[in-house]
N, C-alpha and C positions, 0 to 999 in steps of 0.2 A: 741528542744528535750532535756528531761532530761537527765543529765549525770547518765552514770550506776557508774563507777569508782571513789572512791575517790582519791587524790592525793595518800595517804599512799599505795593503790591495784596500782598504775600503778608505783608506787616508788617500789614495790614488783615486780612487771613486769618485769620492767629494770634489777633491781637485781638479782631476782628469776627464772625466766623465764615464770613466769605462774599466771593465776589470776583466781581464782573459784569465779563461779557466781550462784546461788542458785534458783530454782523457776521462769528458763528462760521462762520453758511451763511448762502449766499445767498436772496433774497426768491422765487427760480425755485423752488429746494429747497424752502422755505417750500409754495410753493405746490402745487405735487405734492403734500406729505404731507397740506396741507390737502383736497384731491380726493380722494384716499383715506378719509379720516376722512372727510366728507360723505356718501358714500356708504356707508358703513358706517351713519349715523344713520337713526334712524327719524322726521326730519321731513324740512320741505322749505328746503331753502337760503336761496331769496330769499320767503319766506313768513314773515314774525316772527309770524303768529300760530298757526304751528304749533311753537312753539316753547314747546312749555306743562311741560315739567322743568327747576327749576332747574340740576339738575345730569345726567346723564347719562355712564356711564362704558363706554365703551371697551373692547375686551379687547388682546391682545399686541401688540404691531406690529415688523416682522421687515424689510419691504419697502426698496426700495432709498435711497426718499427719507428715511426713518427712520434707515437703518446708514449714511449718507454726512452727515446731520447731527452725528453723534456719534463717527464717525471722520477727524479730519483732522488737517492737523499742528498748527494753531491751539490744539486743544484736547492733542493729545498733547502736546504742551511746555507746558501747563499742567497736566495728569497729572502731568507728571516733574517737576515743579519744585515740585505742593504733597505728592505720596504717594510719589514716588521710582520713576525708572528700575526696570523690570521689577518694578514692587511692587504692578502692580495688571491688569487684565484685560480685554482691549478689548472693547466692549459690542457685542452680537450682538441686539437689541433695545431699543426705548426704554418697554418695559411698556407699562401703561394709560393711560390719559386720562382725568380727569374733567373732560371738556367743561361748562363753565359760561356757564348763559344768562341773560339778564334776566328776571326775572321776579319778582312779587312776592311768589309763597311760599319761605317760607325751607326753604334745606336742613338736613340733621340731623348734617354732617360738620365743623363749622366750628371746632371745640373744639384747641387746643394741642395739639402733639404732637410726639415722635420717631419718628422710621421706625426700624421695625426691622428685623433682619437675620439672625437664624438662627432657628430652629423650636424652640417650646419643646416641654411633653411631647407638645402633642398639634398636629402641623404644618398640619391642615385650621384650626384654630384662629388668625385672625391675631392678634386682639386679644392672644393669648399670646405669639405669637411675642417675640423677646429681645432687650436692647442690652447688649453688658460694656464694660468699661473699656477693652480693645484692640479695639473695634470690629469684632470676631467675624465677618465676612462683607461688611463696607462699606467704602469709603475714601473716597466721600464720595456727598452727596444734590445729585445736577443738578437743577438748572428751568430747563426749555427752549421757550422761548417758538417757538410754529409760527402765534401771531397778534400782532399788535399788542400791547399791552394798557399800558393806562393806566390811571390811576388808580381809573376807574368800573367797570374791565373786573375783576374781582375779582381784583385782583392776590393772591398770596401774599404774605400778612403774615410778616415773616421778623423774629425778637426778635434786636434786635444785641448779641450774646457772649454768649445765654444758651447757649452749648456750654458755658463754662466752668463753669457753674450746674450743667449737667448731668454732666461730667464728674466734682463734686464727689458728686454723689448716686451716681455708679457706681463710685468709689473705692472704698469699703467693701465690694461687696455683691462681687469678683473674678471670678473665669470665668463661675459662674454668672447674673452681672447681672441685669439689670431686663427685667418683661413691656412689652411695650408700655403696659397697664394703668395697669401698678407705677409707668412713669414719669409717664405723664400725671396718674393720680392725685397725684403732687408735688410737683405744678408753681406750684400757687396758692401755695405756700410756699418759693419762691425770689424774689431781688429783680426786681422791676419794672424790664422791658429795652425802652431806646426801639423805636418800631416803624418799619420800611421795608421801602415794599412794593415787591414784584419787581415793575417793570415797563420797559418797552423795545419795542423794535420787534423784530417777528418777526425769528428768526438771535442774539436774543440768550440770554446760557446765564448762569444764576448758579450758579457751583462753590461751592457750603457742606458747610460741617462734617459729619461724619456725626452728631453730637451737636446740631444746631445746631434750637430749639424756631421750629415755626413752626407756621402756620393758614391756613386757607381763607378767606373774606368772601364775602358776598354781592354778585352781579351788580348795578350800578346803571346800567348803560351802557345801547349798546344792541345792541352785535356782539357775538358768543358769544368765547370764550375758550378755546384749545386751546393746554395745555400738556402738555408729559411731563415726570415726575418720578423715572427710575430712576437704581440706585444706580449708582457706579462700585465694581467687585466689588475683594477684595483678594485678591490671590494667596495669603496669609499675612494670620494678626494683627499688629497694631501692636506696633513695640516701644516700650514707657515709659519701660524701666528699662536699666540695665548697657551702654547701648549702644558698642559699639567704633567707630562711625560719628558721623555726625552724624547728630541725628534731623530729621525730616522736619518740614515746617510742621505738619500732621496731627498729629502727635507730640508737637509742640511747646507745641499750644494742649493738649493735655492736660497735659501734663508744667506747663507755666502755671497750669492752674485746680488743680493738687494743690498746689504749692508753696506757692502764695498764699494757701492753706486757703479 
């Protein structure tokens, strides 16, 4: 299998937290899943004035033009080459969508944050749910672009290397880690990380960190904006420590952000 990644894109990884990859599926593919979500929605397509929620979310999505987005060899040699051959779980949906539109009342979701990834004590509870230091159920957070989206289009504001920030806050705390909560609450107290936002032409997918702080914005365009955001699952936890191996890029930028305190 060809490599997706050059050295310099996963030396950006490590660093960065993220790596955009360009023309993963096609604009056909695009457009199917786009037909799909449209009909799922409760307005009208070529109607902008029925388009009165900023935001609007989505439920699972399983369907063909979803699992052939996210399975190909494009992306699996870039699986293997930032989480490691057989180290992570080919994705069998691409979760929800928060479909974002123009419009001039602000949404309520736009605040910093980590995804998280296993179920604290009470699992109907997201805001609980948990992040540890080996990545407890993630190996990394996709944004996969199924529209356009440029600058207006409310891209994902993605903080460049605050995984390293994060990774230092979930050093200490071990298996049990951080709530979802826990982290966002500590995030005004980490340093100020330049900002770039995810955007590209439909087919494109930005692989980041599972640690890696980002946020929402508000709609200023005038096309809506249909992204998926699910994790790529991990077979296992990460290893940090004692490795007989070489560790994995994943690995890497954590084993990075302890070293350097």
């Amino acid at each position: 299998m060809k490599d997706t990644l050059s050295d310099i894109e996963i030396e950006h990884f490590v660093h960065n937290g993220f790596v955009r990859i360009e023309n993963v599926f096609s604009k056909e593919n695009a457009d199917a899943a786009l037909d799909i979500l449209w009909n799922d929605l409760p307005c009208n397509r070529s109607n902008p004035a029925t388009w009165a929620e900023p935001v609007i979310r989505l439920g699972m999505y399983s369907q063909k033009p979803f699992i052939d987005s996210v399975n190909n060899l494009k992306l699996y040699s870039a699986f293997n080459q930032l989480v490691g051959e057989g180290k992570w779980v080919p994705c069998q949906s691409v979760g929800t969508f928060p479909v974002r539109f123009p419009s001039g009342r602000p949404s309520n979701d736009t605040g910093k944050h980590v995804d998280a990834s296993f179920p604290g004590d009470d699992p109907a509870n997201f805001l609980e749910w948990r992040v540890n230091i080996r990545s407890k159920g993630r190996a990394l957070l996709m944004l996969i672009l199924y529209s356009d989206v440029g600058e207006k289009d409310a891209p994902t504001v993605i903080y460049k290397g605050s995984h390293l920030d994060v990774a230092r806050l979930l050093a200490p705390e071990g298996d049990k880690g951080l709530s979802f909560m826990g982290i966002a609450n500590r995030l005004n107290g980490v340093p100020e990380r330049e900002e770039v936002y995810a955007t590209g032409e439909a087919g494109t997918v930005y692989l980041c960190h599972p640690f890696l702080v980002h946020s929402a914005q508000a709609h200023k365009g005038s096309t809506p904006k249909f992204m998926a955001q699910p994790p790529l699952l991990l077979r296992n936890e990460l290893n940090i420590a004692n490795s007989e191996m070489d560790y994995t890029p994943v690995e890497m930028a954590i084993r990075l952000a302890i070293i350097s305190g």
